[in-house]
C-alpha positions as CSV (number, residue, x, y, z in Angstrom):
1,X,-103.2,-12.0,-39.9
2,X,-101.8,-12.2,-43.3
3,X,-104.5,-10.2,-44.8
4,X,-104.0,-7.2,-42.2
5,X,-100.5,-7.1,-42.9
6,X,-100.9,-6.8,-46.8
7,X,-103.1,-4.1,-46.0
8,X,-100.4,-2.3,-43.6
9,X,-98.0,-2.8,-46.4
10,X,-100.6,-1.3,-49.1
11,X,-100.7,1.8,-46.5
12,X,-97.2,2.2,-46.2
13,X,-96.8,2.2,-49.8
14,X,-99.8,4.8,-50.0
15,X,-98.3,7.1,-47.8
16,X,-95.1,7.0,-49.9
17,X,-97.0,7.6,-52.8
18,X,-98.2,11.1,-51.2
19,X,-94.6,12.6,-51.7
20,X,-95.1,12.1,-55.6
21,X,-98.2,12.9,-56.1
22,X,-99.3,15.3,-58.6
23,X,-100.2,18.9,-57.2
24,X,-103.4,18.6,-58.1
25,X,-104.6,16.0,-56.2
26,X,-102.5,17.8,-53.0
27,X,-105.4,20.5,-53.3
28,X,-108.1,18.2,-52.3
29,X,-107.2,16.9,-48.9
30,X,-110.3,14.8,-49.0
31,X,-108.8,12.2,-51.4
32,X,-105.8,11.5,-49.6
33,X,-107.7,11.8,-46.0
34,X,-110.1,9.2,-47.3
35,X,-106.9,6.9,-49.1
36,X,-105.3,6.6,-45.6
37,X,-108.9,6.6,-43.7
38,X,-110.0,3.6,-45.2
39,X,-107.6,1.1,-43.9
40,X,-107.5,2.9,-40.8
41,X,-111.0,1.7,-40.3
42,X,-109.9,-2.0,-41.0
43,X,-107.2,-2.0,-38.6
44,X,-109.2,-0.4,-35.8
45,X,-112.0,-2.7,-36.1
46,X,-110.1,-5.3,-35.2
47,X,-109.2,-3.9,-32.2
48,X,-112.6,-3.2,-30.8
49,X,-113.4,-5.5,-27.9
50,X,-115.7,-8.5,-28.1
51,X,-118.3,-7.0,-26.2
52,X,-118.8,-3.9,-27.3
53,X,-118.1,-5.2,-31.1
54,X,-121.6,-5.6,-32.0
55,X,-123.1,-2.0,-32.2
56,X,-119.6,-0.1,-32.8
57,X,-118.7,-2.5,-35.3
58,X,-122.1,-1.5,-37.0
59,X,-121.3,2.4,-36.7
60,X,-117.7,1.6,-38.4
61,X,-119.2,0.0,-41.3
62,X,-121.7,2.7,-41.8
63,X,-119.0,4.9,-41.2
64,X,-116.7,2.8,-43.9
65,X,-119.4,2.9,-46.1
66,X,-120.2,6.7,-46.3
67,X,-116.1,7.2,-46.7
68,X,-115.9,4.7,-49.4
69,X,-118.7,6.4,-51.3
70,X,-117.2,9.9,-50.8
71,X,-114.0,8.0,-51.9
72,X,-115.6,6.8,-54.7
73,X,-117.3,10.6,-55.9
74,X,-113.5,12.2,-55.1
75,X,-112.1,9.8,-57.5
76,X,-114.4,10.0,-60.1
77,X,-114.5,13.5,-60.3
78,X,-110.8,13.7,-60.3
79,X,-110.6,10.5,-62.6
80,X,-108.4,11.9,-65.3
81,X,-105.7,13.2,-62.5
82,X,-105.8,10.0,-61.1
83,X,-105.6,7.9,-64.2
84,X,-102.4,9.9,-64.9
85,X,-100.8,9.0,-62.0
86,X,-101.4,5.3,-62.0
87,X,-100.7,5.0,-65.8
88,X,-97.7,7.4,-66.0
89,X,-96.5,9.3,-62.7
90,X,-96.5,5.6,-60.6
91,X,-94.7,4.2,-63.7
92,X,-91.9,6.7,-63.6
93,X,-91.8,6.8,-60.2
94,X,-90.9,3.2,-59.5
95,X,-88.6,3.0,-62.9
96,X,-86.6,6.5,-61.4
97,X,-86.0,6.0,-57.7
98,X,-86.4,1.8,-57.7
99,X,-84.7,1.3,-61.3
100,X,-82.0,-1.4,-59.8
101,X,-84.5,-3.5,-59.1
102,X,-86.7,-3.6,-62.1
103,X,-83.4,-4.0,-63.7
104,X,-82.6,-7.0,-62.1
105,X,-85.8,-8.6,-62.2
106,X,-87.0,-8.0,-65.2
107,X,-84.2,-5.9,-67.5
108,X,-81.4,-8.5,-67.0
109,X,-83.3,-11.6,-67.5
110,X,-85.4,-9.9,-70.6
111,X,-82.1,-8.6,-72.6
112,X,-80.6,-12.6,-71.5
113,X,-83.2,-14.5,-73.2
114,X,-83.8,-11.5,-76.1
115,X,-79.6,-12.6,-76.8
116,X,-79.9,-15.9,-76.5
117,X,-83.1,-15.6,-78.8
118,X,-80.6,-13.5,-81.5
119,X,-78.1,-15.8,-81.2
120,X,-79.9,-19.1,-81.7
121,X,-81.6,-17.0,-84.9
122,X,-78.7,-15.9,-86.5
123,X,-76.7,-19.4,-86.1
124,X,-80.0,-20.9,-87.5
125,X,-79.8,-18.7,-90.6
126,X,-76.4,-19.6,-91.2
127,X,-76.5,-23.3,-90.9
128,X,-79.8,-23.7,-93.0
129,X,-80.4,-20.7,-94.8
130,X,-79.0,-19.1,-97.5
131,X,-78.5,-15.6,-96.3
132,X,-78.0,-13.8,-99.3
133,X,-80.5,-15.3,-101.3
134,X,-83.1,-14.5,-98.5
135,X,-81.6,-11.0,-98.3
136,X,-82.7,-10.2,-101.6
137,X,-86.0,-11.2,-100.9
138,X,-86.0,-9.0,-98.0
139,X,-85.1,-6.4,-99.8
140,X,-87.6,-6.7,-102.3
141,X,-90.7,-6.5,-100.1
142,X,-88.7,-3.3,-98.1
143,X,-88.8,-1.7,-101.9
144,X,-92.3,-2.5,-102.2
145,X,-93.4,-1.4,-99.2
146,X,-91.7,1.9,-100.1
147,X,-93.2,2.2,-103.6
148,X,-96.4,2.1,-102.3
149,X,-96.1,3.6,-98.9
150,X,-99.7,5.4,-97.8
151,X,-98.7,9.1,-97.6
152,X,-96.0,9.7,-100.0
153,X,-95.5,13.2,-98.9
154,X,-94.1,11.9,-94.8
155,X,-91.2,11.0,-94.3
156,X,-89.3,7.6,-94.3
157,X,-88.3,5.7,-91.2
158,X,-87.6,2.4,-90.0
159,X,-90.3,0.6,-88.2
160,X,-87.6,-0.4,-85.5
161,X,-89.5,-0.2,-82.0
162,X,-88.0,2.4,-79.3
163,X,-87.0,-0.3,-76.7
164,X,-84.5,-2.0,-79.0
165,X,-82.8,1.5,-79.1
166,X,-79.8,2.3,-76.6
167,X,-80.8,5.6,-76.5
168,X,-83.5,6.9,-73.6
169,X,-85.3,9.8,-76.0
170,X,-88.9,8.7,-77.2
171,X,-89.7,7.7,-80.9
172,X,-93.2,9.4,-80.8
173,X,-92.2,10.5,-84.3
174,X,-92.7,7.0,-86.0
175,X,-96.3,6.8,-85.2
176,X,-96.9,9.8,-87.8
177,X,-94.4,9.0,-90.5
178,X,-94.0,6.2,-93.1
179,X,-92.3,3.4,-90.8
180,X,-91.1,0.3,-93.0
181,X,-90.6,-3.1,-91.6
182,X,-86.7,-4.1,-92.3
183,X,-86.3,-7.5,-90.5
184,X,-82.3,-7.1,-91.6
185,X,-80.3,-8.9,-88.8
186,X,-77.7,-11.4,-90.6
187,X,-74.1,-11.8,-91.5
188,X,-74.4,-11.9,-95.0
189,X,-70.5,-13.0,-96.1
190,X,-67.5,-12.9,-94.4
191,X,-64.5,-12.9,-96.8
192,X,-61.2,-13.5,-94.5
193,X,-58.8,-13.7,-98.0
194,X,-59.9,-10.1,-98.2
195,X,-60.8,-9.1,-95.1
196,X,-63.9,-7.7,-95.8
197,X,-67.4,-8.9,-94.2
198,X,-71.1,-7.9,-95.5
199,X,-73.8,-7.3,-92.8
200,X,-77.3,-6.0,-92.7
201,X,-77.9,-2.6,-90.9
202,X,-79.7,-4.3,-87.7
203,X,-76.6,-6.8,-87.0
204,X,-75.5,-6.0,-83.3
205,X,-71.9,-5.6,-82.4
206,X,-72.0,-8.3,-80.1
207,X,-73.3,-10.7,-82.8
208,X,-70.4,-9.7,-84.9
209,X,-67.9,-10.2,-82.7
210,X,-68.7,-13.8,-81.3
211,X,-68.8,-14.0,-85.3
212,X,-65.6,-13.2,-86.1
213,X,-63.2,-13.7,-82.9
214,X,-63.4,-17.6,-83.0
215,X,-62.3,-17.1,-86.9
216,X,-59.2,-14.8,-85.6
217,X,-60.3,-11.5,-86.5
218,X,-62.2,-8.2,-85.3
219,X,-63.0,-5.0,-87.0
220,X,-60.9,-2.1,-86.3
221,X,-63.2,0.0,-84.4
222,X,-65.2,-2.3,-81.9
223,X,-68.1,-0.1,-79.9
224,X,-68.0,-1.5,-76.4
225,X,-71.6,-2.2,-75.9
226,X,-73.1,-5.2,-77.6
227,X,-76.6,-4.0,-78.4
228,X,-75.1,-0.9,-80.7
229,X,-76.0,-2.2,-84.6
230,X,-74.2,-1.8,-87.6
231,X,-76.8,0.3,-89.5
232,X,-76.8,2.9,-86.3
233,X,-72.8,3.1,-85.8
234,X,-72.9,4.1,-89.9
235,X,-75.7,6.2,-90.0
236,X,-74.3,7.7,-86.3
237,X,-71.2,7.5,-85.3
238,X,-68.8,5.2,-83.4
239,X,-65.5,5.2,-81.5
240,X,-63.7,3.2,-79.4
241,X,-60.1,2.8,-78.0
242,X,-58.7,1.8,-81.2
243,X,-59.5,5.2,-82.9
244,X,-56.5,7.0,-82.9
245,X,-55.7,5.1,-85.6
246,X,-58.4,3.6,-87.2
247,X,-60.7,6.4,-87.3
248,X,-64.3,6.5,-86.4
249,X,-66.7,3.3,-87.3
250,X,-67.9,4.7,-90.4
251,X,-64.3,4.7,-91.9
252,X,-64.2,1.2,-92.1
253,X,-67.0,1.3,-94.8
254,X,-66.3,-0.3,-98.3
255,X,-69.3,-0.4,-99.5
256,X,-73.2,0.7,-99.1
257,X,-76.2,-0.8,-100.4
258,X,-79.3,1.8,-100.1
259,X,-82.5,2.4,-100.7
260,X,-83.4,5.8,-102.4
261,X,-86.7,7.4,-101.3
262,X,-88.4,6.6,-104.7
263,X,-87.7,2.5,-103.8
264,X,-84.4,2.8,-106.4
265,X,-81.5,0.5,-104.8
266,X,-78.3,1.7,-105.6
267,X,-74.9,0.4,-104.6
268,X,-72.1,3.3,-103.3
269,X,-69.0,2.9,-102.7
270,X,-66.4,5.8,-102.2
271,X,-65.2,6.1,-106.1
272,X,-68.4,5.1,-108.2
273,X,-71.0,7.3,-109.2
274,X,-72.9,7.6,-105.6
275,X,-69.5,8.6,-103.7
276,X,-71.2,12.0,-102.7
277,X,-73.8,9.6,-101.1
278,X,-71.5,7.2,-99.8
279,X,-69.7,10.1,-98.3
280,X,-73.2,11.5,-96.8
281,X,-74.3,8.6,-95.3
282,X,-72.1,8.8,-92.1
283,X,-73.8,11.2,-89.6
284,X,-76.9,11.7,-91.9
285,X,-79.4,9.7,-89.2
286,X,-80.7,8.0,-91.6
287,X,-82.2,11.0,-93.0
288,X,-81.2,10.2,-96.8
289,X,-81.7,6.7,-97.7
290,X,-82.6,3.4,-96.2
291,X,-79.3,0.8,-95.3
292,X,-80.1,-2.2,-96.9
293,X,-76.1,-3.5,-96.3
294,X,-72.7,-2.8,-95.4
295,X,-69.4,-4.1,-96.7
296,X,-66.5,-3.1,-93.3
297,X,-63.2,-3.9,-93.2
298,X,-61.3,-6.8,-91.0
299,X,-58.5,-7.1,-88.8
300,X,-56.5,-9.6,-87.9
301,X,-56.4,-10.2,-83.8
302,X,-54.5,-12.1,-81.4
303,X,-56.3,-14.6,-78.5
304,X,-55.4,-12.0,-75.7
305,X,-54.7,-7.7,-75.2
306,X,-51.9,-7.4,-73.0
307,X,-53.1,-4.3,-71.1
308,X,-50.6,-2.2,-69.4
309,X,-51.9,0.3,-66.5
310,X,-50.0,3.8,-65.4
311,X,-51.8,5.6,-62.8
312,X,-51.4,9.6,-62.2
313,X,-52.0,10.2,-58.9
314,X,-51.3,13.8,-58.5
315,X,-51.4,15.4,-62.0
316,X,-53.6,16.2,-64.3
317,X,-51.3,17.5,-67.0
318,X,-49.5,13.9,-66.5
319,X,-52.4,11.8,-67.8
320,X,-53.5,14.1,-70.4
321,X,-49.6,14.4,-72.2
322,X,-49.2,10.5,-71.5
323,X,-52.5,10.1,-73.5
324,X,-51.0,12.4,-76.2
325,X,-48.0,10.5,-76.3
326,X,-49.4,7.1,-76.6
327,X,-52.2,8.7,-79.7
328,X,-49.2,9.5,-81.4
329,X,-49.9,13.2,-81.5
330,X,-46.6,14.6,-81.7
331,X,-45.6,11.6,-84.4
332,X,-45.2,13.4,-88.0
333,X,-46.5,11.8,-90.9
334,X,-43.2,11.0,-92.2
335,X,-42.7,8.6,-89.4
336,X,-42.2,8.1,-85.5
337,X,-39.4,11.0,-85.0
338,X,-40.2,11.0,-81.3
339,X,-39.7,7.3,-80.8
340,X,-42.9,7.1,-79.4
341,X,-44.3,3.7,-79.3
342,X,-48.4,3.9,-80.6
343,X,-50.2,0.8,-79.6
344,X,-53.0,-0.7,-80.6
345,X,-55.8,0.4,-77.9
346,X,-55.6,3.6,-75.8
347,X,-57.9,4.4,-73.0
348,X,-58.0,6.3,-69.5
349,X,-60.3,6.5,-66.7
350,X,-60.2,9.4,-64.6
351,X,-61.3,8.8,-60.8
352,X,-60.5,12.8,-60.0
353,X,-59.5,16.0,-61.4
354,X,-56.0,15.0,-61.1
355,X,-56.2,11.5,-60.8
356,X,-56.5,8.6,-63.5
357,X,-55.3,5.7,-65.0
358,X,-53.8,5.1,-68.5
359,X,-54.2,2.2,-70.4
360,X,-52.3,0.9,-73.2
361,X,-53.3,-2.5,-74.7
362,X,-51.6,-4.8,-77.7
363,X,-52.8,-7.6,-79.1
364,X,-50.7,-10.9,-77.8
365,X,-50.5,-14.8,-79.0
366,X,-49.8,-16.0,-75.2
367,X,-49.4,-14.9,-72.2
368,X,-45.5,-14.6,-70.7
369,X,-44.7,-15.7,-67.2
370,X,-46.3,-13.6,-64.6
371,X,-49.2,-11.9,-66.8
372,X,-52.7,-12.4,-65.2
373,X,-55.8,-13.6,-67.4
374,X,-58.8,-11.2,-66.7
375,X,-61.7,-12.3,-68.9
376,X,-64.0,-9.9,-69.0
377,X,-68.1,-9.8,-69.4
378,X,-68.5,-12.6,-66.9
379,X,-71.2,-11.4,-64.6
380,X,-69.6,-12.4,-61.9
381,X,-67.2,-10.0,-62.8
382,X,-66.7,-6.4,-61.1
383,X,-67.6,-3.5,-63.6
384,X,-64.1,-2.7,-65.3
385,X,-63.3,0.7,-63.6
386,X,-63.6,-0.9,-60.1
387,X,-61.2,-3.4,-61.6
388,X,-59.3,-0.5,-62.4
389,X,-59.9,1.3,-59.4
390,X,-58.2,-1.3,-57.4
391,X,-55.2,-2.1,-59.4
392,X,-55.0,1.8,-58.8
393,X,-55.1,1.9,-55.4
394,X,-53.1,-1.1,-54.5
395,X,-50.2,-0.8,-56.4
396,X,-48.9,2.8,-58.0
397,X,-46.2,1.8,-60.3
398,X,-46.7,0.0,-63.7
399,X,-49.0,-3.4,-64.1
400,X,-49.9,-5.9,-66.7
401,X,-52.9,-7.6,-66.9
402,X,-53.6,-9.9,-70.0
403,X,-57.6,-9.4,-70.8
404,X,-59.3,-12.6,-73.1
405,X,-60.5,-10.7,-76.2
């Protein structure tokens, strides 16, 4: 019966559960003897015959019962152990050796409708709203709440939950400091005669770009992961395959707009009077003021990256002096003496010690006869390095593939 079989499965899932648990509870045989009696007794039961079910059906339940109250004494004497395992060692458990498929059930679809949610926000804003006008608001209660912030002798941090962070460490340390709501998430300007666009800290990269590509332009340095924000990159750092010779994300900055640790806003920028704090912002962690706003510079970009693949199949002194090449590391600054071309993206995969791929990308209006279009970030899609991978693998000399930007 249906019933029986969830309890086989419950079981089965019992038994697994002895290879992780804690140490402690491996000491007392009696609670896992009892765990795995108890359904033990159920199944058997069932199998008693009709005949003789009467009185040894009787001596089972006693039997049952005097095992679920030993159960019961086990398990509240060893409570705390066991509330730790349910709350914290099951939980790690599951998210460690089955994290695929709480991904796919519940990450995937979570971090979909969390986007979509952004999205629909932001487009909202900028279609009804006045963004700056409500970004000095913002900014207004932030410096309030920073004035008159409980214990002014903690530190300053951003109220900005744990989960929404890329990064896996804990943020245990917010609970004891001053954390300050910053609900800063909009495009504030975007200024294509100058190039320039203005963005609170919390803006993601993805936001950005769907922002700016339609429009015909992209910011230098574009991190590859969508969920990386503004106010992190600047306060971090960021790189990408553009770096060579655009620098890290932070030296796109124009302009900063931050809030002291006494609630003064000031404006820096890298040749007024807070240019050793514009300067200091960039790896600081947010350990010196609160971003309020950045001002970051534009590109222009094309529709499509022609991408051009060289693998290395037996080298690993050929990829490494190709990537040198194409980074422009023996170029002097007088000019290209070497004739070496530098484009626009550079980036390489290794598979091996000695094997990898080398990828060379420019920014193109259309695509010539023969490219291929590969738009990326469909989810249909293979992950890029197995796209790579094959191209690799089924044909060694030189190949073109024309991505969608």
């Amino acid at each position: 019966p249906p019933f029986f079989l969830v309890i086989r499965y419950v079981d089965s899932l019992w038994r697994k559960a002895l290879v992780w648990y804690p140490r402690k509870a491996r000491g007392h045989p009696s609670l896992c003897e009892l765990g795995l009696l108890l359904p033990a007794i159920v199944e058997n039961s069932m199998m008693i015959p009709s005949n003789h079910r009467n009185g040894e059906s009787a001596l089972v339940m006693a039997g049952g019962t005097v095992a679920a109250a030993a159960a019961a004494v086990v398990l509240y004497r060893k409570r705390d152990t066991v509330q730790k395992s349910l709350c914290k060692d099951l939980p790690m458990y599951i998210l460690t050796n089955h994290r695929s498929a709480v991904v796919t059930v519940f990450g995937l679809p979570l971090s979909l409708l969390f986007d979509t949610i952004l999205r629909v926000r932001s487009n909202y804003m900028t279609m009804f709203h006045s963004a700056p006008h409500l970004h000095d608001e913002r900014v207004a209660k932030i410096q309030e709440a920073v004035k008159n912030r409980p214990d002014k002798e903690s530190p300053l941090c951003t109220a900005r939950p744990g989960w929404m962070s890329i990064s896996l460490s804990y943020r245990n340390y917010k609970q004891k400091w001053n954390a300050i709501e910053m609900p800063l998430y909009d495009i504030l300007d975007i200024d294509l005669e100058e190039r320039v666009v203005r963005v609170e800290p919390f803006v993601s990269i993805g936001q950005l770009t769907h922002a700016l590509n339609p429009k015909g332009y992209t910011l230098p340095v574009v991190p590859e992961m969508d969920d990386l924000t503004v106010g992190g990159l600047i306060n971090g750092t960021g790189i990408e395959s553009s770096s060579h010779h655009a620098g890290l994300f932070h030296e796109l900055l124009l302009e900063l707009e931050l809030l002291l640790g006494d609630g003064t806003v000031v404006i820096a920028t890298a040749t007024n009077e807070y240019s050793d704090l514009f300067h200091a912002i960039p790896w600081s962690y947010g350990t010196l003021a609160l971003l309020l706003s950045a001002k970051l510079k534009l590109l222009p970009c094309s529709k499509y990256v022609k991408v051009t693949y060289t693998p290395h199949v037996d080298s690993q002194e050929g990829y490494v002096e190709h990537m040198r090449q194409l980074s422009g590391e023996y170029n002097t600054t007088e000019g290209n003496t070497n004739g070496n071309k530098v484009p626009m993206f550079v980036e390489g995969l290794a598979y091996s010690l000695n094997s990898a791929v080398v990828m060379e990308g420019e920014f193109v209006d259309s695509i010539p006869k023969g490219g291929q279009i590969n738009c990326l970030s469909l989810w249909w899609k293979p992950w890029f390095y197995k796209h790579v991978e094959k191209n690799f693998k089924v044909r060694c000399n030189k190949s073109r593939i024309y991505s969608s930007t």
